[in-house]
C-alpha positions in Angstrom: -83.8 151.6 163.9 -85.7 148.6 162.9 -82.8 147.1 160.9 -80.7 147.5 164.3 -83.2 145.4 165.9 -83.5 142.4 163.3 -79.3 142.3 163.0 -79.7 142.5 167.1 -81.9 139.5 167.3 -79.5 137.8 164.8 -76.9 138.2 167.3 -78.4 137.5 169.9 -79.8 133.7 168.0 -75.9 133.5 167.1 -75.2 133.6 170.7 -77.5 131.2 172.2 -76.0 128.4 170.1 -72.9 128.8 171.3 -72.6 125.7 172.1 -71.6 124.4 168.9 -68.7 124.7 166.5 -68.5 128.5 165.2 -68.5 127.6 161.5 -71.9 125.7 162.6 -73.1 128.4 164.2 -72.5 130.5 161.1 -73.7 128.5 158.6 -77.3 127.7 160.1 -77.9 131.0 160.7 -76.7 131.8 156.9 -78.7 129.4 156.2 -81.8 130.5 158.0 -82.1 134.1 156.7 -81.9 132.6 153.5 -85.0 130.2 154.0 -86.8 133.5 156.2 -86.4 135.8 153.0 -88.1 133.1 151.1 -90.5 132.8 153.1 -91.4 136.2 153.7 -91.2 136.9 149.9 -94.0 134.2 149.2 -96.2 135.7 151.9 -95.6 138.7 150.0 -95.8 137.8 146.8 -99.2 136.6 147.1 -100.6 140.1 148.8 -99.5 141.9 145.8 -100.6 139.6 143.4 -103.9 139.3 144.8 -104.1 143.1 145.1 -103.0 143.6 140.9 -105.8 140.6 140.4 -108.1 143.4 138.5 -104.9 144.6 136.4 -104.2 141.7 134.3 -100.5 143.6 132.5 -99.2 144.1 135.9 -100.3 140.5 136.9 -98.3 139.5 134.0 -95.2 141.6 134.6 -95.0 140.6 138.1 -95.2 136.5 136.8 -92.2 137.8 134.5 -90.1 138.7 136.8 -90.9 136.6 139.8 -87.7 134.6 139.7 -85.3 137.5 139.4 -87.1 139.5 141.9 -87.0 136.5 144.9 -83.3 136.0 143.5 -82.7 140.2 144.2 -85.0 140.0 147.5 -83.0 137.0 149.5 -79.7 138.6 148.1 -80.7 142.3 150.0 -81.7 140.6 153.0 -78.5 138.3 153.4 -76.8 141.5 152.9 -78.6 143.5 155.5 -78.1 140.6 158.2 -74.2 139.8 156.8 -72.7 142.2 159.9 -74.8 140.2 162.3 -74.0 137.0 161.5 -70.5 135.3 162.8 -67.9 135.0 159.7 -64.4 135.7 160.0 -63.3 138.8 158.4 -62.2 136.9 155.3 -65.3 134.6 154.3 -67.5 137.9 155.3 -65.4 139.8 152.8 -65.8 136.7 149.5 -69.3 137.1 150.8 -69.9 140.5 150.5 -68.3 140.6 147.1 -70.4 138.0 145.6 -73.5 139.1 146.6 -72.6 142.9 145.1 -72.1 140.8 141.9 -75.2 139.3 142.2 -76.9 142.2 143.4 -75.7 144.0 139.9 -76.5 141.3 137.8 -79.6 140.8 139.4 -80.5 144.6 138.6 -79.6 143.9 135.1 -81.2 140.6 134.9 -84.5 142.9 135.7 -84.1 145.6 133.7 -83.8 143.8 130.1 -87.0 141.9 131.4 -88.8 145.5 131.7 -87.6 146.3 128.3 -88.1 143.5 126.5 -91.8 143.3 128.2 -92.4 147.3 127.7 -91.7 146.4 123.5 -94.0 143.4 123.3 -97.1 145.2 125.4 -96.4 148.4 122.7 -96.3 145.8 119.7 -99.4 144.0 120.8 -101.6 146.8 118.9 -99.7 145.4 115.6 -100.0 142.7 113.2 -98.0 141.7 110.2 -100.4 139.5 108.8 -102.7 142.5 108.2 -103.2 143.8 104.2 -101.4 147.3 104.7 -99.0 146.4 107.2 -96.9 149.8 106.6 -97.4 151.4 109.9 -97.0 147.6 111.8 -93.4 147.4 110.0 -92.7 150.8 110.9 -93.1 150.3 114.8 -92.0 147.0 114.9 -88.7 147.5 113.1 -88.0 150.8 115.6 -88.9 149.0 119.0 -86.7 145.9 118.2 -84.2 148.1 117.1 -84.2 150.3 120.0 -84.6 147.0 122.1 -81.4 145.6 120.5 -79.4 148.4 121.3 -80.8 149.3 124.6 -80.1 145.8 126.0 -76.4 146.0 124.3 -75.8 149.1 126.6 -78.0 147.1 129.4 -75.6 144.5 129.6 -72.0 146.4 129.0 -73.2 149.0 131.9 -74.2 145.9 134.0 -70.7 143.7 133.2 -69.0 147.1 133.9 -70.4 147.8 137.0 -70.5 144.3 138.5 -66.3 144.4 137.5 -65.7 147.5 139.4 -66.7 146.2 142.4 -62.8 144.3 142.6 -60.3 145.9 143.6 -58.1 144.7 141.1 -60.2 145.8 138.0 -60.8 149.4 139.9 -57.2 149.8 139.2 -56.6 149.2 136.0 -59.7 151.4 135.1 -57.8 154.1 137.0 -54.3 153.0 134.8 -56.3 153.1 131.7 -57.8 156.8 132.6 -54.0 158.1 133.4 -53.4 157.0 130.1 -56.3 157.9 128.3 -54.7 159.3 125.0 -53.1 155.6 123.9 -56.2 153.6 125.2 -58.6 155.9 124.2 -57.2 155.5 120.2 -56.6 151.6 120.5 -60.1 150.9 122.4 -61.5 153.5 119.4 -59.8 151.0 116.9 -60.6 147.9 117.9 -64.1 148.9 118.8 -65.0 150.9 116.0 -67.1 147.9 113.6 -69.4 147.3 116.6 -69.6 151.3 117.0 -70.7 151.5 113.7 -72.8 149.1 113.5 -74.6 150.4 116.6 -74.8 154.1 115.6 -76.2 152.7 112.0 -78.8 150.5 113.9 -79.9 153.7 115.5 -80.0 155.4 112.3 -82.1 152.3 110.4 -84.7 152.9 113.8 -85.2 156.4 113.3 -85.0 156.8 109.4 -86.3 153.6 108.5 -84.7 152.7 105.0 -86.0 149.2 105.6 -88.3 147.5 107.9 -89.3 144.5 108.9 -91.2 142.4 105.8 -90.1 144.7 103.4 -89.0 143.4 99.7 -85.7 144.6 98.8 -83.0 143.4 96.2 -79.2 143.2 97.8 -76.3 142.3 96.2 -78.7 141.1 93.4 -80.7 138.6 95.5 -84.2 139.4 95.9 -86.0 138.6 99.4 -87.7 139.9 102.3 -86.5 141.4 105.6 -86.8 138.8 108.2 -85.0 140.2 111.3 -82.8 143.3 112.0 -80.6 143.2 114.9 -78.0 145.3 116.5 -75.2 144.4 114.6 -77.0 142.7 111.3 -79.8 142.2 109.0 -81.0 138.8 108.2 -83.0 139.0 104.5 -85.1 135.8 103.5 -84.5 134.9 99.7 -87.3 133.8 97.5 -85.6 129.9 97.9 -85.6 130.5 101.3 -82.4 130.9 101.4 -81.1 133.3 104.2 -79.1 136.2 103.4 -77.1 137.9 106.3 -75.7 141.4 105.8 -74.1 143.9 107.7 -76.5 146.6 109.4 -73.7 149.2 107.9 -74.5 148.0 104.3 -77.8 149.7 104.4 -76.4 153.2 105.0 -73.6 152.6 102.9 -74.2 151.1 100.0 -77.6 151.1 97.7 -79.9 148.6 97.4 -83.9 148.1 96.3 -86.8 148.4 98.1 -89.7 147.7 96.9 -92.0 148.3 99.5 -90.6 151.7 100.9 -94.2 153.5 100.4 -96.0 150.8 100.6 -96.9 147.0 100.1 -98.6 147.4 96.3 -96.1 146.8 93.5 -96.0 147.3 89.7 -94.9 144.2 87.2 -94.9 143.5 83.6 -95.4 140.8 81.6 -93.1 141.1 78.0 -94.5 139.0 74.7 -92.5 139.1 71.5 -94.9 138.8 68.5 -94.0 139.1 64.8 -95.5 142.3 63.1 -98.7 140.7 62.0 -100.4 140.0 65.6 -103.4 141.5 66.0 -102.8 143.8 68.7 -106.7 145.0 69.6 -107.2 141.3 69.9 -104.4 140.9 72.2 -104.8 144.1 74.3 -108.6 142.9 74.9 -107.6 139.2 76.1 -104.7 140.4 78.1 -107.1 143.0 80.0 -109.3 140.5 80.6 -107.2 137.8 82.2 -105.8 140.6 84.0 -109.2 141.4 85.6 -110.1 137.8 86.3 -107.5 136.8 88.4 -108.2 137.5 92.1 -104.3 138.2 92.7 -104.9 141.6 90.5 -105.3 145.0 93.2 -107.8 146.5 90.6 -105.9 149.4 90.4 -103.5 148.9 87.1 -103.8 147.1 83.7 -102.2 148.4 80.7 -101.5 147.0 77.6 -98.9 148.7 75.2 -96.5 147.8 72.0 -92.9 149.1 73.6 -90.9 148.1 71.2 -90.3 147.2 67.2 -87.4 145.2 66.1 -85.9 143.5 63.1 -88.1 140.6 63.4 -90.6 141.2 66.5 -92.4 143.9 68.2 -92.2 143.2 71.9 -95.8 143.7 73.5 -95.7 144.9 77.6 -98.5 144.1 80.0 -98.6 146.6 82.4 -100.0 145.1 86.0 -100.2 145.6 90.0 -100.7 143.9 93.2 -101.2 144.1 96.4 -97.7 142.9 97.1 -95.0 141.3 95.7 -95.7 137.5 95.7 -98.7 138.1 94.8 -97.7 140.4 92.2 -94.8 137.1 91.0 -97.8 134.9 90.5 -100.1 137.4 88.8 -96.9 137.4 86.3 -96.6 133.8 85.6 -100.5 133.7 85.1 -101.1 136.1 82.9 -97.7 135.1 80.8 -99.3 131.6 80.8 -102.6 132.4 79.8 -101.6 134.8 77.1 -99.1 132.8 75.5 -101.9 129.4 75.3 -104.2 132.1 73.5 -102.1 133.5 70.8 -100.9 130.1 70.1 -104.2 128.6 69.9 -105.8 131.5 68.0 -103.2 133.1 66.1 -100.3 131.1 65.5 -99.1 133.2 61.9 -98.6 135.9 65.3 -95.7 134.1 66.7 -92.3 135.5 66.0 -90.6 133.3 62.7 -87.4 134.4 60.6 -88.0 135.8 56.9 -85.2 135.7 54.2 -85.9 138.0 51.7 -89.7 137.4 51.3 -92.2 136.6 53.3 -92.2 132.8 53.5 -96.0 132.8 52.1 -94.6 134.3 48.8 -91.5 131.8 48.2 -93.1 129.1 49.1 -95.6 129.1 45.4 -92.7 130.7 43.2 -90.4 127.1 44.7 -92.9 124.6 43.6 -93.6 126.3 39.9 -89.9 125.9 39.2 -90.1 122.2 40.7 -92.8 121.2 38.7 -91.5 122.8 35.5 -88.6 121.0 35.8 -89.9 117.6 36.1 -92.1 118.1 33.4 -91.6 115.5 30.5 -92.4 118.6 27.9 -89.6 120.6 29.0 -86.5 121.5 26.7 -83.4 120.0 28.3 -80.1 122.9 28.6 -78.2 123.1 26.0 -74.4 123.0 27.1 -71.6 124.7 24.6 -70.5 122.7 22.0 -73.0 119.9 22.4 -76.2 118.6 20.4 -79.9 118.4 21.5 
């Protein structure tokens, strides 16, 4: 075989330097395959890349994982020629395990590279920035879901592997297995908030009660999602104040979303009036500042009296937008606008506090009874007993 050949000629290198020390002799040649393998892999490198020249993604993959991929070629090749070269049984054996751990970590290294490159060549067909975003949340909140938990299992499979490759470790897994009822409840225990947390990341991906960008109202605090991860959710407050929540509190407790079907959003706009404001007037002005503003969707305006109280009628300005800052600002500005017209136009409209007559009534009946009284005609009170 070929590889019986190569770790022949390694001897057979070893052997013609035996004229220095043997821990020299070991160490060049250690030394050598190492600088050999590089060597080769540049030659190599090159080919391929030159070949993928016409396939730009694989070009780009194959720059992702360059250093990972020399790091995983030297270590197989030292490996290979390990038998052939002259260590003592013990330093052979150190080696040997080391490069099994780096071989496995390697591997690892390598495979949340491919997964984490597979996500961002899927997610390149969508943008956030776009005006119905729906479907780009969608996908985007499953892939970096599924990437979150796939490079959780990525790494515990990779730590686990590379540990039972002592020994030492081999034989407490076997000691834990023999006792599998006690560990199997106390590793259940202690393990079961990441569990959950996992199993309802999983759950978020696939049934999607948020996604990324999407308004919601937690724990009374209204924001958007800005990043879901594994084990959490990280939701951006209107202050941008950052809100960090458990991933389980979305399956198990209810919250708002406000963008569930989509990114449009109702809003209203309440004015309190007193029972004389011209409501046609009003309707008409509020329509129209509703149709100027170029934050309005075009798709609702509606002006009704909801509500009659003791002293005002409360007027509601029915509105949309495309989404919900938008649909904030559209608020203010109509609120604004509205509020500068009735005051300018009909201030006897604005709400005001009556005491048993309307105040344009007891105002004239006051004044008469002043006037009377400081009239020099008038009859003074006569009091009991007295004389005029």
């Amino acid at each position: 075989m070929e590889l019986d050949r190569i770790q022949a000629a390694v001897r057979n290198f070893s052997n013609a330097l035996s004229f220095l020390p043997a821990w020299a002799v070991s160490d060049l040649v250690f030394l050598l395959t190492v600088a050999v393998s590089l060597g080769i892999f540049e030659v190599a490198i090159r080919i391929v890349r030159r070949a993928l020249s016409w396939r730009p993604v694989l070009v780009s993959l194959l720059d992702r994982v360059w250093g990972p991929l020399r790091l995983l070629f030297v270590t197989l090749v030292v490996a290979l020629m390990l038998p052939a070269i002259s260590f003592n049984a013990e330093i052979a054996d150190w080696i040997a395990a080391v490069l099994r751990v780096v071989l496995i970590a390697l591997l690892g290294w390598m495979a949340l590279i491919a997964v984490d490159y597979a996500v961002a060549a899927y997610l390149m067909r969508y943008r956030l920035d776009a005006e119905d975003n729906q479907l780009a949340r969608k996908h985007i909140t499953q892939m970096r879901v599924f990437k979150r938990v796939i490079s959780t299992f990525v790494i515990l499979f990779t730590a686990a592997a590379a540990l039972m490759t002592f020994d030492a470790v081999r034989q407490v897994g076997v000691s834990l297995f023999a006792s599998a009822g006690v560990a199997g409840i106390v590793v259940g225990l202690a393990a079961r908030p990441v569990l959950s947390n996992l199993i309802a990341g999983l759950q978020i991906a696939m049934t999607q009660p948020i996604r990324i960008e999407d308004q919601v109202v937690v724990e009374g605090e209204n924001g958007r999602v800005e990043e879901i991860t594994s084990t959490y959710v990280v939701v951006r407050l209107w202050d941008q104040r950052r809100m960090v929540v458990p991933i389980s509190y979305f399956i198990e407790k209810p919250f708002q979303n406000w963008t569930r079907e989509g990114s449009a959003i109702l809003g209203s706009v309440l004015i309190y009036l007193d029972f004389t404001a011209p409501i046609d007037r009003i309707r008409a002005k509020a329509t129209e500042l509703v149709a100027a503003s170029p934050l309005w969707d075009g798709k609702v305006s509606k002006v009704q009296v909801t509500d009659a109280r003791e002293h005002t009628i409360e007027i509601r300005v029915l509105l949309s937008a495309r989404d919900a800052g938008s649909l904030f600002d559209l608020r203010c500005e109509v609120r604004e606008k509205l509020i500068a017209f009735v005051s300018g136009e009909f201030p006897q409209a604005l709400p005001r506090e009556r005491a048993g007559q309307p105040a344009c009534e007891a105002a004239p009946a006051q004044d008469a009874a002043r006037r009377a009284a400081d009239s020099p005609n008038s009859t003074p009170n006569r009091t009991a007993g007295g004389q005029s």
